[in-house]
N, CA, C and O atoms as a CHARMM CRD file, in Angstrom:
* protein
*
  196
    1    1 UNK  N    111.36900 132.72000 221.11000 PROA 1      0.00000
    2    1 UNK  CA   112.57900 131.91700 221.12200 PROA 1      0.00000
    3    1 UNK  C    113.61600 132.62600 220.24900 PROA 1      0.00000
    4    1 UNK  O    113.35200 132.78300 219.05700 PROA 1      0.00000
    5    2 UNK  N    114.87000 133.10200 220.79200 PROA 2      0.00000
    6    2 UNK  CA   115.65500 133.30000 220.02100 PROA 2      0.00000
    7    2 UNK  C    117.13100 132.33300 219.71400 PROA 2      0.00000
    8    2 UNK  O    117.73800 131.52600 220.41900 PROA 2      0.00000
    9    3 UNK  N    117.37000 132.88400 218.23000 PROA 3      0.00000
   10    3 UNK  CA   118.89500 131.49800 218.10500 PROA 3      0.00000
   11    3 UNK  C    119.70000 132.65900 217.09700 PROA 3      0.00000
   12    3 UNK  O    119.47200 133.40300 216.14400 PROA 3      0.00000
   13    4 UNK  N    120.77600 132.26000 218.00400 PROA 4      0.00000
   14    4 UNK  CA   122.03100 132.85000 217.02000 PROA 4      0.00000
   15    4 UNK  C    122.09500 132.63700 215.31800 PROA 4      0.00000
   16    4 UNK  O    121.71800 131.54500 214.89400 PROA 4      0.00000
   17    5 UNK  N    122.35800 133.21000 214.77500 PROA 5      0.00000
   18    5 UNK  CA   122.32800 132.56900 213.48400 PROA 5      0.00000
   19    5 UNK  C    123.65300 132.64200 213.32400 PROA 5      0.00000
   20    5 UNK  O    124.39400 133.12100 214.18200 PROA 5      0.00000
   21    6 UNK  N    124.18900 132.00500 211.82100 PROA 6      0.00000
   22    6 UNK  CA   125.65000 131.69100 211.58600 PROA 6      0.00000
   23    6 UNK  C    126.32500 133.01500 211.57300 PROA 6      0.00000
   24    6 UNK  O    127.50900 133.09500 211.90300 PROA 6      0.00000
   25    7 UNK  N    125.44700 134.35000 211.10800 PROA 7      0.00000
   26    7 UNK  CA   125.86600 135.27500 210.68200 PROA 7      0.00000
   27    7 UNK  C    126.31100 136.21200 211.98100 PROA 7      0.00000
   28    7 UNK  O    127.09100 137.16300 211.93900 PROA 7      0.00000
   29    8 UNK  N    125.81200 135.84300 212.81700 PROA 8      0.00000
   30    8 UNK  CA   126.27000 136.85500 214.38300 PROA 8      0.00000
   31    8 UNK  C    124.99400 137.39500 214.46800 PROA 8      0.00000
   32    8 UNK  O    124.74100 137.67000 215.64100 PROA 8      0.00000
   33    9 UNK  N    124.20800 137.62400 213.80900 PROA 9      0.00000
   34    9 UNK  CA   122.86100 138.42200 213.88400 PROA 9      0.00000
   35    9 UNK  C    121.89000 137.13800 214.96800 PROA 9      0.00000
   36    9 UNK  O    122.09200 135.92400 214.93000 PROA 9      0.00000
   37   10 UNK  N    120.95100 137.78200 215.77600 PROA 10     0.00000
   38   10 UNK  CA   119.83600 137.03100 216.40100 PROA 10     0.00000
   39   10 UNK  C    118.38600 137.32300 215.42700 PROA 10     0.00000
   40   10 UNK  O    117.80200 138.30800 214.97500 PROA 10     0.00000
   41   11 UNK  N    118.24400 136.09200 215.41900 PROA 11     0.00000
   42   11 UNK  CA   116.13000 135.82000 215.34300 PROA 11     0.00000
   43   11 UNK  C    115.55100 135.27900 216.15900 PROA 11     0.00000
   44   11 UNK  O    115.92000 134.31400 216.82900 PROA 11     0.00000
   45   12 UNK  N    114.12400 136.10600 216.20800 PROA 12     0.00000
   46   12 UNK  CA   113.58700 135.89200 217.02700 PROA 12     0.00000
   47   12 UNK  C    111.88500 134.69400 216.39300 PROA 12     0.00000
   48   12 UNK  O    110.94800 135.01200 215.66100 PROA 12     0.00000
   49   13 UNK  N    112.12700 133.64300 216.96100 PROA 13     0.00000
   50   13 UNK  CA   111.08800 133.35700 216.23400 PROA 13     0.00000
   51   13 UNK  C    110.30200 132.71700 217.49700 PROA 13     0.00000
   52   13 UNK  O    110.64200 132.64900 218.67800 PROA 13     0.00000
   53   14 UNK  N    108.75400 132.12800 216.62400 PROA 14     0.00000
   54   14 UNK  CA   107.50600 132.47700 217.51700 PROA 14     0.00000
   55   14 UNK  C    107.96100 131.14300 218.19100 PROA 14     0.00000
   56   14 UNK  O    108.93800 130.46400 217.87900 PROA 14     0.00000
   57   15 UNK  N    106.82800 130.85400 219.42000 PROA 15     0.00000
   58   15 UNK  CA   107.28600 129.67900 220.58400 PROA 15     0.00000
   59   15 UNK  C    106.21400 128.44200 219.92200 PROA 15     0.00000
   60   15 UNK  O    106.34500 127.27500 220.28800 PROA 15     0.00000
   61   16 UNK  N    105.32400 128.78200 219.07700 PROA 16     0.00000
   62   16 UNK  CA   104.79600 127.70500 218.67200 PROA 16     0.00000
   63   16 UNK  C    104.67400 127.44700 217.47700 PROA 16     0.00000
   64   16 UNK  O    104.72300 128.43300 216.74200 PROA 16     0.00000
   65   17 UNK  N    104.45700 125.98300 216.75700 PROA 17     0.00000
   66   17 UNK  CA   104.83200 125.82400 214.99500 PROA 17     0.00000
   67   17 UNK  C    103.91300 126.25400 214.27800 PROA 17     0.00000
   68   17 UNK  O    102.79200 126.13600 214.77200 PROA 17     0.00000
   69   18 UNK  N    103.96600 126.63900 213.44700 PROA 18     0.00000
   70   18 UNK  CA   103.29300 127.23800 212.24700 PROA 18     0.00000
   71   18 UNK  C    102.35700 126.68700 212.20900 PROA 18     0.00000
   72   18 UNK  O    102.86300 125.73200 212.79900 PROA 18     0.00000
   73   19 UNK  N    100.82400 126.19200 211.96300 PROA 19     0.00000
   74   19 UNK  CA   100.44000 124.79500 211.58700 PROA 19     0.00000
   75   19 UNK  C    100.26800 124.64700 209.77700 PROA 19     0.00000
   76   19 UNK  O     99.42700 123.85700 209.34900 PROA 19     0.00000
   77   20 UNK  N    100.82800 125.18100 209.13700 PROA 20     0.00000
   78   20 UNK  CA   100.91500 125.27200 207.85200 PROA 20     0.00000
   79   20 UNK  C    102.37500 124.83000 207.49300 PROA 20     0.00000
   80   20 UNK  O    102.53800 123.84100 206.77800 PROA 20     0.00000
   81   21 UNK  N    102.97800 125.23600 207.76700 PROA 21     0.00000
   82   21 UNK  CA   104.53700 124.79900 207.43400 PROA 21     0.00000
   83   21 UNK  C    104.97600 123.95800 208.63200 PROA 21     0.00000
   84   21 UNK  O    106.13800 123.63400 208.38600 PROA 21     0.00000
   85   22 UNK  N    104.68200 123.55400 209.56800 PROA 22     0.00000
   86   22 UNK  CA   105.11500 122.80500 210.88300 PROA 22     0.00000
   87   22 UNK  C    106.37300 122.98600 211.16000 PROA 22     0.00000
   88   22 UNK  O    107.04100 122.02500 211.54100 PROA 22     0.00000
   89   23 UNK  N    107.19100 124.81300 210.96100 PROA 23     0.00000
   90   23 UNK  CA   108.09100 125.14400 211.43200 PROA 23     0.00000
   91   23 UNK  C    107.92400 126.52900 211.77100 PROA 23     0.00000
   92   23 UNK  O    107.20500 127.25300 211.08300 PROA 23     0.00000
   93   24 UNK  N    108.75100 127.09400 213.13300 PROA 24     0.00000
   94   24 UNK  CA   108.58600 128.50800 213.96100 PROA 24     0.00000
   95   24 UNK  C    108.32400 129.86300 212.68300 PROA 24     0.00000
   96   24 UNK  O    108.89900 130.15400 211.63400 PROA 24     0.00000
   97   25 UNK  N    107.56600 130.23400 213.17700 PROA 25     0.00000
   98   25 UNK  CA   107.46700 132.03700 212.41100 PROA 25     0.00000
   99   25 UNK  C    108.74000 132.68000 212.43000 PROA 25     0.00000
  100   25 UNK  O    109.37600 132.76200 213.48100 PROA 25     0.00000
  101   26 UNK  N    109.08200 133.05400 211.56200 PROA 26     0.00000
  102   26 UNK  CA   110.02700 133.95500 211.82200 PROA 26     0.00000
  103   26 UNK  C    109.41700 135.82200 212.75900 PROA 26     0.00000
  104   26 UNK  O    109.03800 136.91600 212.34000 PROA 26     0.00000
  105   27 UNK  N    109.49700 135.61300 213.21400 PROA 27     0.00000
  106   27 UNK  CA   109.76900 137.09000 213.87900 PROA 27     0.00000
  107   27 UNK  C    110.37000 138.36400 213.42000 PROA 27     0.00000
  108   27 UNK  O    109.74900 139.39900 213.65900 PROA 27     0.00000
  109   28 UNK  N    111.07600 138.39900 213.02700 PROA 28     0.00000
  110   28 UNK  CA   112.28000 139.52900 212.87700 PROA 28     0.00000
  111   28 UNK  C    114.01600 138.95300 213.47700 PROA 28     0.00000
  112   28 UNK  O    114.53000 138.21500 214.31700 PROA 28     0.00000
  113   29 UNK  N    114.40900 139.97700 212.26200 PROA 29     0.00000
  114   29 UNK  CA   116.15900 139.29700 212.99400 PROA 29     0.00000
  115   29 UNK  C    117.34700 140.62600 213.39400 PROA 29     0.00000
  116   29 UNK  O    117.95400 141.24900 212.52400 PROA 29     0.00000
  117   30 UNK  N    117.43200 140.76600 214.26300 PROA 30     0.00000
  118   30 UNK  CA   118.31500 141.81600 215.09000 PROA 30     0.00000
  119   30 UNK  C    119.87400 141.55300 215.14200 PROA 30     0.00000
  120   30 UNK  O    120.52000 140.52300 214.94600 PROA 30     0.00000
  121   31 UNK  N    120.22300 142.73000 215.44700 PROA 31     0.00000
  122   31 UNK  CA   122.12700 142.56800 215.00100 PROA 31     0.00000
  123   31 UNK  C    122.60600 142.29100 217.07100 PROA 31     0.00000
  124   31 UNK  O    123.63200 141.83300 217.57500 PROA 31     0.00000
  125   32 UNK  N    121.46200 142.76300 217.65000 PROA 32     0.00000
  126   32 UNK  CA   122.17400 141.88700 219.16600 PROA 32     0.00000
  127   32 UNK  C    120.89900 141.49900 219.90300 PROA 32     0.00000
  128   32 UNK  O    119.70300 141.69700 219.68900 PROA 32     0.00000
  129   33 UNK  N    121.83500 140.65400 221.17900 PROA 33     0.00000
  130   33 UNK  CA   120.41600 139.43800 221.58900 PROA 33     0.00000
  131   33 UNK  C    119.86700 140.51900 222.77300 PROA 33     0.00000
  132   33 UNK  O    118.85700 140.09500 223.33500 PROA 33     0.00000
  133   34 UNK  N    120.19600 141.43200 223.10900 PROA 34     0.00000
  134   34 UNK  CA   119.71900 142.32600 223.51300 PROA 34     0.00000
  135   34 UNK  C    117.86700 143.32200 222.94500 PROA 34     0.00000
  136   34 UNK  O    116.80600 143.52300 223.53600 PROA 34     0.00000
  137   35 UNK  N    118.28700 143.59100 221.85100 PROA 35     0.00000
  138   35 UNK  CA   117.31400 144.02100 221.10400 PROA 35     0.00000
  139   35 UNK  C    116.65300 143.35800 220.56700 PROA 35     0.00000
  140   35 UNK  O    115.77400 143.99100 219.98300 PROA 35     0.00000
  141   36 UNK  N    116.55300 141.52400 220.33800 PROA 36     0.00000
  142   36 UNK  CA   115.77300 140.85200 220.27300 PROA 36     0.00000
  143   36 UNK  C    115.17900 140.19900 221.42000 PROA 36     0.00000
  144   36 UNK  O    114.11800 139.61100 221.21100 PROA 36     0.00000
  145   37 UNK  N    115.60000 140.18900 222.45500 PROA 37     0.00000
  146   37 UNK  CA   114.81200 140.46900 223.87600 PROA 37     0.00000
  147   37 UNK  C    114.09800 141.08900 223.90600 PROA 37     0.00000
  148   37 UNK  O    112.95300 140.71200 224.15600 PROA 37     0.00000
  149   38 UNK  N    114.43600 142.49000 223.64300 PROA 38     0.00000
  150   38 UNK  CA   113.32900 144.01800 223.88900 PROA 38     0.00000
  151   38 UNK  C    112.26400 142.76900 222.90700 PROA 38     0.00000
  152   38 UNK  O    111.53400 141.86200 223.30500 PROA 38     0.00000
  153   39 UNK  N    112.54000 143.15800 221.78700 PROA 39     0.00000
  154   39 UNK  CA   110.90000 143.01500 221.16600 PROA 39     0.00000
  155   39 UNK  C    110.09800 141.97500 221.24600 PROA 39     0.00000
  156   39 UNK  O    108.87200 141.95700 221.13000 PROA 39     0.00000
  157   40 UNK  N    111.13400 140.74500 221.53400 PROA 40     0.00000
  158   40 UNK  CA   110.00800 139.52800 222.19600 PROA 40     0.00000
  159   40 UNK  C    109.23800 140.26100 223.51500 PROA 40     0.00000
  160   40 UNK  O    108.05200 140.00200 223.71500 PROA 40     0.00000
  161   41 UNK  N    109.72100 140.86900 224.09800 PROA 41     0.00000
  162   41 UNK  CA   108.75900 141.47000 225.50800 PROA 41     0.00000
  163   41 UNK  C    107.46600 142.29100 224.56700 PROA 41     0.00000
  164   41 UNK  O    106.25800 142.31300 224.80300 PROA 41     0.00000
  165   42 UNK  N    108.13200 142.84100 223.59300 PROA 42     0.00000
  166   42 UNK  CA   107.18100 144.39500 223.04700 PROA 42     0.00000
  167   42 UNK  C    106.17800 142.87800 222.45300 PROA 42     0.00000
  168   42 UNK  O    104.95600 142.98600 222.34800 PROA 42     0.00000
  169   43 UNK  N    106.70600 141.89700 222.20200 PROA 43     0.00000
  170   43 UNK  CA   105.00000 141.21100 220.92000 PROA 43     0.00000
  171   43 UNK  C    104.47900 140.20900 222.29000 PROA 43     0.00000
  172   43 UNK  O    103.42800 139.56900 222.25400 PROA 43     0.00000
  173   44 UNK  N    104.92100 140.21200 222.84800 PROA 44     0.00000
  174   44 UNK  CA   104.14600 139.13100 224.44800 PROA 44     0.00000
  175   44 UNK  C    103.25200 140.46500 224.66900 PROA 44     0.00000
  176   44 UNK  O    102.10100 140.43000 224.23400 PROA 44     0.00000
  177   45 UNK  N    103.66800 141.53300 225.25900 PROA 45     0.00000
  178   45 UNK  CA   102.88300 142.51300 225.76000 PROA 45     0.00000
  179   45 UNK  C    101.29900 143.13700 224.62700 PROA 45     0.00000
  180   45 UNK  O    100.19000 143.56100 224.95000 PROA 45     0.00000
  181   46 UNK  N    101.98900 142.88600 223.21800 PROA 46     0.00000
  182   46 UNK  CA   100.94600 143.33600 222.22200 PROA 46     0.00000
  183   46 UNK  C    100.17700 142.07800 221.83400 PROA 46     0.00000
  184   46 UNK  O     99.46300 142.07500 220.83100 PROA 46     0.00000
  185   47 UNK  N    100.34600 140.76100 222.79900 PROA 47     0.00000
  186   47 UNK  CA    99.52100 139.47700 222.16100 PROA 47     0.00000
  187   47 UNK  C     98.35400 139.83500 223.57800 PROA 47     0.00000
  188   47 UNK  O     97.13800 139.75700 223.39800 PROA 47     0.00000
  189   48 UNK  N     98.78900 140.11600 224.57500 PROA 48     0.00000
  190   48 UNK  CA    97.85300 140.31700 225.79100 PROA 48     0.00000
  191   48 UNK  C     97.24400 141.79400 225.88800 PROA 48     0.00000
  192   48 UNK  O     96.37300 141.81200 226.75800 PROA 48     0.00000
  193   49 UNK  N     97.40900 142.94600 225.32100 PROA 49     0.00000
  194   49 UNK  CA    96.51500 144.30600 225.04600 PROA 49     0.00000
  195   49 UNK  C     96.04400 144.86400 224.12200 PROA 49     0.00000
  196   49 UNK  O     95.40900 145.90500 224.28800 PROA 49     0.00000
């Protein structure tokens, strides 16, 4: 899941809640929603190989 942040930058965070904090993982945060696309594909592809 990604969300704009206030700053113009994108994060990418995980699709399900933490069960420790009962809020999303942070992921990583990218300067376009482009390149936080790419790597949500790159960690889907590295959760299934």
């Amino acid at each position: 899941m990604i969300r704009k942040l206030a700053s113009g930058e994108y994060r990418l965070y995980s699709r399900k809640l933490d069960p420790a904090t009962h809020k999303r993982r942070n992921l990583g945060t990218f300067g376009t929603r482009a390149a936080a696309e790419k790597h949500e594909r790159e960690v889907q592809y590295f959760k299934r190989h």
